[in-house]
PADREN-191425 format. One record per residue (C-alpha): residue in one letter; x, y, z. Coordinates in steps of 0.001 Angstrom, whole numbers, padded with zeros to 6 digits, always signed. Example, Ala and Ser with C-alpha at 12.3 -4.5 7.8 and 13.67 -1.06 7.14 Angstrom:
2
A+012300-004500+007800
S+013670-001060+007140
// end
This chain:
724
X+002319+000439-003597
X+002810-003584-003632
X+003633-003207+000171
X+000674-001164+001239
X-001683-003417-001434
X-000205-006815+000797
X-000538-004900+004023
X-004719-003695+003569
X-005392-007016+001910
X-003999-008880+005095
X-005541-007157+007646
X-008940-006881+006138
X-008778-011052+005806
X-007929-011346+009657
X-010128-008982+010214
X-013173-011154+008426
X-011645-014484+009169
X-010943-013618+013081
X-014150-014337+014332
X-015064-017954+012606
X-011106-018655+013388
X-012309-018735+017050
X-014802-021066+016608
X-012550-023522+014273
X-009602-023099+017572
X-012427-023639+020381
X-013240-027205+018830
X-009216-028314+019914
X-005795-027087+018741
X-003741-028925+016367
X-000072-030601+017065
X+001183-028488+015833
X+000646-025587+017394
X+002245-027044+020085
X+005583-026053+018470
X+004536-022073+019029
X+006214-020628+021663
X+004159-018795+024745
X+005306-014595+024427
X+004937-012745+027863
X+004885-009364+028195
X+005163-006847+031460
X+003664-003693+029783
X+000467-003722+031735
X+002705-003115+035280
X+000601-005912+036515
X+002569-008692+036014
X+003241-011268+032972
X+000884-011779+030073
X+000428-013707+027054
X+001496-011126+024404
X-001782-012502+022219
X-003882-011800+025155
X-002799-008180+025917
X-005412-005653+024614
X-002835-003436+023340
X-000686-002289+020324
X+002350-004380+021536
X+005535-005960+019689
X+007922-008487+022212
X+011222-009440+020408
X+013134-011937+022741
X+017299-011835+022986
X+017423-014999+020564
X+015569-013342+018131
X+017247-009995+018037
X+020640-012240+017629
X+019423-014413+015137
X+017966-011475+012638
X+021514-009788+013546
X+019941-006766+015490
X+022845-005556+017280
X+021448-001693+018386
X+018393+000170+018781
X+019229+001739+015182
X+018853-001686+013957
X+015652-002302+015844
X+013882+000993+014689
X+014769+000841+011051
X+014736-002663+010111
X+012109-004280+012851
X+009744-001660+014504
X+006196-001417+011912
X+005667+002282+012052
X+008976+003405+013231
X+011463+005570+011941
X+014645+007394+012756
X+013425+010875+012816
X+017131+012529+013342
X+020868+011371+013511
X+023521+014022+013682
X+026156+011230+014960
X+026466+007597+015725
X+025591+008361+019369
X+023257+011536+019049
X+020261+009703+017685
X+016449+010503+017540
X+013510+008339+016902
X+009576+008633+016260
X+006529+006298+015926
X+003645+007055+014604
X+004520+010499+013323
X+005879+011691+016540
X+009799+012691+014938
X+007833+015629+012667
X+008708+018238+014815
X+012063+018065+014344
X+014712+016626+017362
X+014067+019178+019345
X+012935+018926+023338
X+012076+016095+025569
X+011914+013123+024244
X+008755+011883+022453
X+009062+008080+022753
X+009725+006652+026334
X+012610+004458+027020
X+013038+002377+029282
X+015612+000278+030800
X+013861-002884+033054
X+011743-000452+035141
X+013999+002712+034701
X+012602+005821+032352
X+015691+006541+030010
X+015348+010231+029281
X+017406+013572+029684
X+015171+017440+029653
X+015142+019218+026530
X+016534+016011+024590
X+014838+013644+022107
X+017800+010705+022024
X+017819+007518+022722
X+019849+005955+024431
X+023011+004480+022537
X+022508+001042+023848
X+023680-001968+022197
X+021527-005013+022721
X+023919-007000+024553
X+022602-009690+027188
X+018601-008572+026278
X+016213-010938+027381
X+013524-009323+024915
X+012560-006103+023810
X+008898-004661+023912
X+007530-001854+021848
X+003848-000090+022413
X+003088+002060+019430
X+000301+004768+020271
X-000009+007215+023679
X+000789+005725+027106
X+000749+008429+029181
X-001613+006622+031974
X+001482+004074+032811
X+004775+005962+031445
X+003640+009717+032056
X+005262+012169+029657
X+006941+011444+027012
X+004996+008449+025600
X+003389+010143+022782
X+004099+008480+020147
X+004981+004884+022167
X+006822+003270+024528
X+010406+000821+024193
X+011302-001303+027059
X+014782-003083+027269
X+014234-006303+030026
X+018100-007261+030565
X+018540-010569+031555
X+018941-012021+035150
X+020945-013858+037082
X+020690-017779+037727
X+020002-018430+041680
X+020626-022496+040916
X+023422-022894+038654
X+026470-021282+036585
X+026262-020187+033299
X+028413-018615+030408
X+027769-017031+027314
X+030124-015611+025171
X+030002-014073+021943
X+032914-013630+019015
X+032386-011984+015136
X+034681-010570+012543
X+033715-009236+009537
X+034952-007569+006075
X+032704-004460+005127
X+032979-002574+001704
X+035817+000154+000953
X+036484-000238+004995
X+040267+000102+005627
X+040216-003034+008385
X+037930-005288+010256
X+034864-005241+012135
X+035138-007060+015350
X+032874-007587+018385
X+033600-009587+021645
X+030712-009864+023714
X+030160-012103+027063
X+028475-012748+030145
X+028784-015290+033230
X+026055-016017+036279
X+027499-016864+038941
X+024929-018209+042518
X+026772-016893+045547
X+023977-018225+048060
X+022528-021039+045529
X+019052-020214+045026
X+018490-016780+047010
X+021837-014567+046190
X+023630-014600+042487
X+025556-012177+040508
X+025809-011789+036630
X+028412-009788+034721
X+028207-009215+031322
X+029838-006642+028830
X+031783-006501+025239
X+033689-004280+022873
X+032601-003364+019355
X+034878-002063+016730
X+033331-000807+013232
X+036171+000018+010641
X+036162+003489+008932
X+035353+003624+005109
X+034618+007402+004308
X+037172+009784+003147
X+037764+013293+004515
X+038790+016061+001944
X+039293+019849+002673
X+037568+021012-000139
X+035489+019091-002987
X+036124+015638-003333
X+038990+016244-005718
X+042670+015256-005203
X+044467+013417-002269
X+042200+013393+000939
X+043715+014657+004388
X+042388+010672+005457
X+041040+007633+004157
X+038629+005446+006073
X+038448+007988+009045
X+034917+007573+010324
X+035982+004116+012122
X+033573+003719+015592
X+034284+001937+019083
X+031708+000895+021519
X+031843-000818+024932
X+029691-001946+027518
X+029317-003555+031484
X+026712-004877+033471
X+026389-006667+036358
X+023432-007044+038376
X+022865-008938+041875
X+019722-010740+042610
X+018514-011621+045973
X+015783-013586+046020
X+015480-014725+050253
X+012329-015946+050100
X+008793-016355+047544
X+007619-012910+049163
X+010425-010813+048304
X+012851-010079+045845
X+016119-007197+045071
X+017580-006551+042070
X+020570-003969+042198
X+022137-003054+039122
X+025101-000697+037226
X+025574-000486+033798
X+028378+001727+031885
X+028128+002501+027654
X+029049+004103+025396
X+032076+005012+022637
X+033956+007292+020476
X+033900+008058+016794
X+036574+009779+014238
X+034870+012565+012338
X+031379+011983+011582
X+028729+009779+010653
X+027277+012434+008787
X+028652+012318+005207
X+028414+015079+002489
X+027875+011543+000106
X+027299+008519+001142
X+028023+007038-002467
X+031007+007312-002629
X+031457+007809+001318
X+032993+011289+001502
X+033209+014082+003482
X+034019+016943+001652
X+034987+020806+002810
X+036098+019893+006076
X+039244+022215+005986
X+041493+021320+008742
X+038620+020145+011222
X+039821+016600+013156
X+035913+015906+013694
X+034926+013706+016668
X+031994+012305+018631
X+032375+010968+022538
X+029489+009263+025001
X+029673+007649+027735
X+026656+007208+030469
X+026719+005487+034001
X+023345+004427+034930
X+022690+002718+038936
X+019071+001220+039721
X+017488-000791+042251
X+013817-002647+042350
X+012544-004242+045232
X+009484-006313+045309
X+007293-007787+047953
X+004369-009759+047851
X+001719-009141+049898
X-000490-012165+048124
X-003387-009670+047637
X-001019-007255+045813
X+002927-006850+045140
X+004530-004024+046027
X+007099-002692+043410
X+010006+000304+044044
X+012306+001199+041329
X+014649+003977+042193
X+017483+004884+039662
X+020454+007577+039129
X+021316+008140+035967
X+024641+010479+035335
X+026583+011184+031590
X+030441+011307+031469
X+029662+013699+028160
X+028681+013589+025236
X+030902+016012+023115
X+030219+016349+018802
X+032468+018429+017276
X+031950+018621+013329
X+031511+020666+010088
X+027744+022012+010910
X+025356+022736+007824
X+024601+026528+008824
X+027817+027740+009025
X+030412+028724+005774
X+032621+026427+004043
X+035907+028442+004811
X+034438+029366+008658
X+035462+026418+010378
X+032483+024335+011354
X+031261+024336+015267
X+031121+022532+018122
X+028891+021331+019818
X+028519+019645+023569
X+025199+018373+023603
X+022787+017528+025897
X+024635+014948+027615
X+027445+016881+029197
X+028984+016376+032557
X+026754+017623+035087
X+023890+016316+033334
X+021890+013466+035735
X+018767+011767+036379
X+017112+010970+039616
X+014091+008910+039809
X+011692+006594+041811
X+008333+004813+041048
X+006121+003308+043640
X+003052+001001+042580
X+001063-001349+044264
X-000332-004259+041732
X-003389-006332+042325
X-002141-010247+042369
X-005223-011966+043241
X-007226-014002+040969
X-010537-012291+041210
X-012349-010373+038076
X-010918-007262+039409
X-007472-005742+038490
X-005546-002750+038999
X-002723-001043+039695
X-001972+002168+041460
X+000970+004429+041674
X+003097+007470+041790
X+006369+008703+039701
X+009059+011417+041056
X+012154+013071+039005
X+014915+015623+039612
X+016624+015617+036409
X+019041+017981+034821
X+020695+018677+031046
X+023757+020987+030294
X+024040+021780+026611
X+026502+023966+025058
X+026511+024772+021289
X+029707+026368+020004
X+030474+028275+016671
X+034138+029729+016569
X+034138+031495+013611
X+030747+033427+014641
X+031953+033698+018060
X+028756+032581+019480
X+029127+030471+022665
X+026107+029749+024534
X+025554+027395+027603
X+022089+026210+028709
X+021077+024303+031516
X+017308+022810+031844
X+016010+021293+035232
X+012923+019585+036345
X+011446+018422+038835
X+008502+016642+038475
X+005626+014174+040083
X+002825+012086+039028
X+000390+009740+040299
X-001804+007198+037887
X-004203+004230+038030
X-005642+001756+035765
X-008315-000837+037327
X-010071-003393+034635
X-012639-005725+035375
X-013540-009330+033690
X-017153-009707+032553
X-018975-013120+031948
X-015929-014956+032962
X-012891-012823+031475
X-014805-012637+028129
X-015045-008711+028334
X-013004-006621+029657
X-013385-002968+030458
X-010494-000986+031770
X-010087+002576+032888
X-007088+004386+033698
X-006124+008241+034535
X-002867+010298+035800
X-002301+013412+036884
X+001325+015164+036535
X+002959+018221+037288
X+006675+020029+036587
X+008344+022241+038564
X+010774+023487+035345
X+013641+026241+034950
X+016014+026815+032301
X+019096+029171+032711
X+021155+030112+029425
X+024533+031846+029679
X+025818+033755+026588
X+029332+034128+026336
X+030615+032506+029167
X+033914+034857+030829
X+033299+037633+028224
X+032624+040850+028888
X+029842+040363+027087
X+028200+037652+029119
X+024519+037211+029839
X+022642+035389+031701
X+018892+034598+031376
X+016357+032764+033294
X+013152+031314+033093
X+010717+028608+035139
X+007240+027360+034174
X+004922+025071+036084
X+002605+022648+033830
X+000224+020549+034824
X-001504+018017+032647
X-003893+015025+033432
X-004090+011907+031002
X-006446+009086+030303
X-007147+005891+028709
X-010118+003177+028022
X-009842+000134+027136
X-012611-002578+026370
X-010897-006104+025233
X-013226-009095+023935
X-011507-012946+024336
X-013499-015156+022516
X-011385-017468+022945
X-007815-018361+024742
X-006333-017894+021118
X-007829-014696+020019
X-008344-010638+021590
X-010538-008378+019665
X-009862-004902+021235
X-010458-001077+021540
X-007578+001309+023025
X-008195+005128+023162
X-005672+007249+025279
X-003806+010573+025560
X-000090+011652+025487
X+001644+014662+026448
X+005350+016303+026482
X+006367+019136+028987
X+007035+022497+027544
X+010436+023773+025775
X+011917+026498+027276
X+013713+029050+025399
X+015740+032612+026473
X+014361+036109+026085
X+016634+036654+022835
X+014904+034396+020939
X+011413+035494+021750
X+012424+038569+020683
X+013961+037177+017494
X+010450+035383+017032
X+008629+038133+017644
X+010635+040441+014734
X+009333+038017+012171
X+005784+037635+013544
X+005677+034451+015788
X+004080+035017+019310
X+007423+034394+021324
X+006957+032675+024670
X+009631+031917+027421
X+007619+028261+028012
X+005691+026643+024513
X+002315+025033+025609
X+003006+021167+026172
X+002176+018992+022987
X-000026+016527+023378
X-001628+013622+021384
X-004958+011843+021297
X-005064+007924+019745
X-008044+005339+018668
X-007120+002045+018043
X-008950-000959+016650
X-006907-004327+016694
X-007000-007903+016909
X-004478-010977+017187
X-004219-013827+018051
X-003227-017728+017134
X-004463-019835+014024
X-003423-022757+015511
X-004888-024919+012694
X-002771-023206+010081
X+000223-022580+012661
X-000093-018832+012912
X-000146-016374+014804
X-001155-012688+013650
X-001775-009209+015186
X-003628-006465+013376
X-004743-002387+014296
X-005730+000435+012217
X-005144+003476+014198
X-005835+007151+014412
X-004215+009779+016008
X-004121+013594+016715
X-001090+015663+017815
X-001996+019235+019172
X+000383+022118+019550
X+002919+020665+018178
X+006442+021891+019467
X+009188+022767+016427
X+012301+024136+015885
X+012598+027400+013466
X+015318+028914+012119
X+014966+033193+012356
X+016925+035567+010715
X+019428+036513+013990
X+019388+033016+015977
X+017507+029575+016215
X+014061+029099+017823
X+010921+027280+019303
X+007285+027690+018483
X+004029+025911+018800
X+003210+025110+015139
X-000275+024010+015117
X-002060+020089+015090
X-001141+017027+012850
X-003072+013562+012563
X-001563+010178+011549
X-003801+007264+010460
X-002615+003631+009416
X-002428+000236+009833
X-000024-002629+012089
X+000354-006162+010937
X+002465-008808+012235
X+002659-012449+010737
X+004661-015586+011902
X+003424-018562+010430
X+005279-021942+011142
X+003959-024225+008319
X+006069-027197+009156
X+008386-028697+011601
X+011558-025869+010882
X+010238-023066+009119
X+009504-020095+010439
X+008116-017000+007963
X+007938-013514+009235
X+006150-010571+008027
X+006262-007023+010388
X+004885-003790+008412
X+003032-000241+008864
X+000914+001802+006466
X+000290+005595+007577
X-001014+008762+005951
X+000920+011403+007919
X-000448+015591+007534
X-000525+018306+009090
X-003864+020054+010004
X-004285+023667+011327
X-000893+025060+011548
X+000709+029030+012527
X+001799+030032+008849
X+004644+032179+010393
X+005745+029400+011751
X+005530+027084+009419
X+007381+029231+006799
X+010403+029892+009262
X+010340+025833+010149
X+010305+024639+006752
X+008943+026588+004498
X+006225+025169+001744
X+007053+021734+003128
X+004713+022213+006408
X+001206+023081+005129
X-002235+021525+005845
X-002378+018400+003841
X+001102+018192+003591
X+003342+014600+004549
X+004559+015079+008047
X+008289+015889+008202
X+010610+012754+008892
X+007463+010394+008534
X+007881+007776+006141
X+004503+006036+004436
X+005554+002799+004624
X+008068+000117+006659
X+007898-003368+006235
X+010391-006859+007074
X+009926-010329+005306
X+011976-012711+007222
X+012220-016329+006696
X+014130-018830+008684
X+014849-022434+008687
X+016077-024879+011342
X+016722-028684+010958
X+019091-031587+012408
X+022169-032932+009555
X+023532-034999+011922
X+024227-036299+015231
X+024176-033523+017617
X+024320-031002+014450
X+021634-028340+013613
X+021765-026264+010592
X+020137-023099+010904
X+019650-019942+008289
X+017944-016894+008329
X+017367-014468+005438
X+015459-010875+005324
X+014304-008348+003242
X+013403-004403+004886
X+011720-002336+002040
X+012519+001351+003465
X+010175+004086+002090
X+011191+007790+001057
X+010468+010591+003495
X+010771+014340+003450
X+013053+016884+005529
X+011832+020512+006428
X+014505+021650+003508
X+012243+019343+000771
X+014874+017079+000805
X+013529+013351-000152
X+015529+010638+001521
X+015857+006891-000702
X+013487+004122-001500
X+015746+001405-001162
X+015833-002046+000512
X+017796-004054+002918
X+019142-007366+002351
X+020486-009488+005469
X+020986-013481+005474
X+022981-015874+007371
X+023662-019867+007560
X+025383-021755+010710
X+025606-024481+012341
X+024947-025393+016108
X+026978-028722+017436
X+026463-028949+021719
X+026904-025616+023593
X+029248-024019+020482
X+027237-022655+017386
X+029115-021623+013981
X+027653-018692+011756
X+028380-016965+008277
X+026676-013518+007551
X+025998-010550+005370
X+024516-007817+006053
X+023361-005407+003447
X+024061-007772+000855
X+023287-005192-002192
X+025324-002938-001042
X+022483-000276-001112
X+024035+003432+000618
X+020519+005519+000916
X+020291+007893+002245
X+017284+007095+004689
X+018439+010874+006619
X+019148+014293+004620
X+019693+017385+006158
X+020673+020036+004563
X+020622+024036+004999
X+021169+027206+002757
X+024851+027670+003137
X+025319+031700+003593
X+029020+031773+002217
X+028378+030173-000835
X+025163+029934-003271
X+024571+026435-003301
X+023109+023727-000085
X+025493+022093+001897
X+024275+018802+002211
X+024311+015873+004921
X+023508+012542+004423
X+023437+009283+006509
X+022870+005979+005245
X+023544+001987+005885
X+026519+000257+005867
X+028199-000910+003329
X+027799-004500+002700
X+029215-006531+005610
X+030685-010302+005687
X+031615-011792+008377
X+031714-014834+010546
X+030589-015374+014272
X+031540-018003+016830
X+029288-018203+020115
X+029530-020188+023085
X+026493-021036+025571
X+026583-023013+029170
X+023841-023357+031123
// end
């Protein structure tokens, strides 16, 4: 309640304040603000702007900053640093699921409902809601649009939009980077260790250079595995131990100020022992496992290419990409299946075969009239193979989804009385060309095959009118639309639907969404400060969830949902050093009008009008604070402390996951191009859970019960090394 209090209080004073805050700025800005750095952002497709000037629901993060708060993944950024974000699924350290704005509460189940993106390539695989499992290595910033996008990033942008920007090569000079930690976590049976490091090298100084960067992570084990109840000798100690790697290089060719290349590969991924899905993650155990050697592989190859040209009255912009999985295999004790039966296993979405082929074309205005816009069109041909195993039911069923889809979109704005107001417009049209085709028993005589297609076609909008007072302050209105293509399922489970009452269907209608948005940031630059603040409302319709028959597993269109909350975003720098952070999200999450049938074979009592969307938690906040100051000649001390309050949130089995918070802090010391750093991470130790999943077990009379949560606490030191 103190959090939510904090977070209405503060955006009802911007709110009042924001307008006479204008007219104390427009009379001259202090010295200080001086020391407040300028934030770009690409979002718009039309080229860099100040992140306080965008009209939109927008967070930037740069590479420094993810470092320095000791955000190594996009776990870390979505639960610790992303107002309004949450992890809505995680059945292992690489098979991860997200949602903002109450997008995760139907369950990890089809295409995604957040768009990623990598630079200018759409990260996404049919029928699959992960993200990728990135680590933020060599990031030049990260930026996050909470709300519908679908006018820009098509389907899939629902609930909001993450864009990685990797960093580029230097056309004039050399430079290094390089990156070295090692660090002591709680119960672990070793040490964490990461080596990360990149080099930019000019091969044609200033037109042609080439950067290569990469690095290994290794995360020590600290569960224990027992066959049975966590009694007596375990079959292994510490056995959930993780390692990740990663490579990049990208060429930039740069001949001339007209046109530009940028060609680049990058390879990720890892391998874990058993699971990162405990039966209790206090102590860490996982219990029952019988003689199951649990495991989890990725590994993803992803090529792209964007080529601009500038045509001074517009630029020109095609970004092709191939994306293609070496697998992603999870085999583990599954929640739905006896104690004594063996567990399952599971290849999911991303097995071999699985690819994605894309290219965007847009044209972007790049003169400096009052009009702007930008025009465009999106194609796909993507494929997923997913296989879901159970031995000891013999079920064995492969599935393979493909798509091929197009769109075209436009937004076009134009400045009134000199840029003051700006209306914008913006509309895009899409259609897929889909087909599923599920094999049961594979080589058995008992073998069947099943197909299916469906053709949707959906059109999206947004308006936009932004008021700039002054060069320090937006006042704005966003409305837009959202959308996600259809699951398709196979004829046995719209028979199993139909047995228990649900209208089975081969294709579910598309979900879509429908968001208003009031905001307004800006810069206080007499007090140092700049702020950003939205309350928000938004509408999901025929929303797409998984349920659980009697016979086999399902889809259905449950019914319509609304979120409505709050954004705020502080940094105020109140002298020469000190930096003091504040990120947080209120929301009240329910459901609305919603199929009872299938909300009592999805979860049960949980999903009922008024009731807290699944996997939707009513709060997130981060305090950080951070000093910086000079002890010496050519010495800098620097520290950085935070706190992330993370609220409880419901499962579809009534499960509540923790109230607990996150404590992180670290001190160094910077002397020339080397910089010297002691952490923690998790300082009070805290285990959760922030995930619960659990399921009737049908062998025995009681839940089996999974459970993911932080850490332990981590120390550790880091050494880095920068040359440019």
């Amino acid at each position: 309640m103190r959090v939510r209090s904090l977070l209405l209080g503060c955006v009802s004073v911007l709110s009042l304040a924001g307008v006479s805050a204008a007219q104390v700025q427009s009379a001259g800005n202090s010295a200080g603000a001086e020391k407040v750095e300028t934030v770009v952002v690409t979002a718009s497709k039309t080229g860099e702007q100040s992140v306080l000037t965008a009209p939109i629901s927008v967070q930037v993060l740069s590479g420094e900053e993810l470092k320095a708060k000791h955000i190594t993944d996009v776990h870390d950024l979505i639960t610790t640093a992303v107002p309004g974000a949450s992890e809505e699924e995680q059945i292992g350290i690489f098979i991860r699921d997200y949602a903002l704005r109450g997008s995760g509460a139907g369950g990890g189940i089809g295409d995604p409902m957040i768009g990623y993106y990598i630079d200018d390539t759409a990260w996404s695989v049919p029928n699959s809601q992960m993200g990728p499992a990135l680590r933020l290595v060599d990031i030049d910033r990260v930026e996050v649009l909470r709300g519908p996008y679908g006018t820009l990033y098509g389907q899939g942008a629902m609930g909001g939009i993450m864009i990685f920007h990797t960093r580029n090569p230097n056309l004039d000079h050399m430079t290094v980077d390089a990156d070295a930690s090692l660090a002591g976590m709680q119960n672990a049976g070793g040490l964490n260790y990461t080596t990360e490091g990149a080099i930019s090298i000019p091969l044609i100084e200033g037109s042609l250079a080439l950067r290569i960067s990469g690095g290994y992570d290794y995360q020590a084990g600290y569960a224990s595995v027992y066959s049975g109840d966590a009694t007596g000798t375990p079959v292994a100690r510490h056995a959930n131990d993780v390692k990740q790697e990663d490579l990049r290089a990208v060429l930039l060719w740069q001949p001339n100020d007209k046109f530009s290349a940028r060609l680049q590969f990058m390879t990720f991924g890892g391998y874990q022992h058993y699971s990162t899905q405990l039966q209790s993650v206090s102590p860490a155990a996982l219990t029952n496992w019988g003689d199951i050697k649990g495991y989890e592989y990725a590994h993803s190859h992803l090529y792209s290419a964007t080529l601009q040209y500038d045509f001074d009255f517009a630029t020109l912009t095609s970004a092709s990409s191939y994306l293609r999985t070496g697998g992603e295999d999870l085999y583990a004790l599954y929640p739905t299946v006896g104690l004594d039966q063996g567990g399952a296993k599971q290849g999911l979405p991303y097995r071999p075969g699985t690819y994605n082929a894309q290219e965007e074309l847009r044209l972007a205005s790049a003169t400096g009239g009052p009009l702007h816009w930008v025009v465009g069109m999106f194609y796909q041909d993507a494929r997923s193979n997913y296989w879901f195993k159970i031995p000891a039911f013999a079920y064995n069923t492969q599935t393979t989804i493909n798509t091929r889809n197009w769109s075209t979109y436009g937004e076009v704005s134009y400045d009134l009385f000199g840029g003051k107001l700006v209306p914008l417009v913006g509309l895009r049209y899409f259609t897929d060309d889909r087909s599923f085709n599920t094999n049961d028993n594979p080589g058995s005589s008992t073998a069947n095959v099943v197909t299916g297609s469906t053709k949707p076609s959906v059109a999206t909008w947004r308006v936009n009118l932004s008021y700039h007072p002054s060069d320090d302050m937006t006042v704005y209105f966003n409305s837009g639309t959202g959308f996600r293509s259809p699951i398709m399922q196979s004829a046995v489970q719209v028979v199993a639907l139909n047995s228990v009452g649900i209208d089975g269907q081969l294709a579910l209608k598309p979900d879509s969404d429908i968001s208003y948005e009031l905001g307004i940031k800006g810069r206080l630059a007499n007090f140092n400060m700049d702020y950003s603040a939205n309350v928000y409302w938004l509408a999901y319709k025929n929303f797409q969830v998984g349920v659980q028959t009697p016979t086999v597993a399902a889809f259905a269109n449950l019914g319509t949902a609304r979120t409505e909350g709050a954004d705020l975003q502080l940094n105020w720098y109140p002298i020469d050093g000190l930096t003091l952070g504040f990120t947080g999200n209120i929301n009240r999450s329910v459901y609305g009008k919603v199929d009872p049938q299938v909300a009592n074979y999805a979860g049960g009592a949980v999903i009922a009008p008024g009731k807290q969307m699944l996997n939707t938690p009513g709060y997130s906040a981060r305090f950080d604070i951070g000093y910086e100051t000079k002890i010496g000649d050519g010495y800098t001390l620097h520290t950085n402390a935070s706190a992330t309050p993370m609220a409880k949130r419901k499962d579809q089995f009534a499960e509540y996951s923790a109230a607990f918070t996150l404590f992180n802090a670290a001190v160094g010391v910077s002397v020339g191009k080397y910089d010297f750093e002691l952490f923690g991470e998790n300082l009070s130790d805290e285990r959760g859970p922030y995930y619960v999943r659990t399921a009737e077990d049908p062998a025995v009379a009681s839940p089996k019960v999974m459970e993911v949560g932080p850490n332990p606490r981590t120390i550790g030191i880091r050494a880095s090394l920068k040359m440019d």
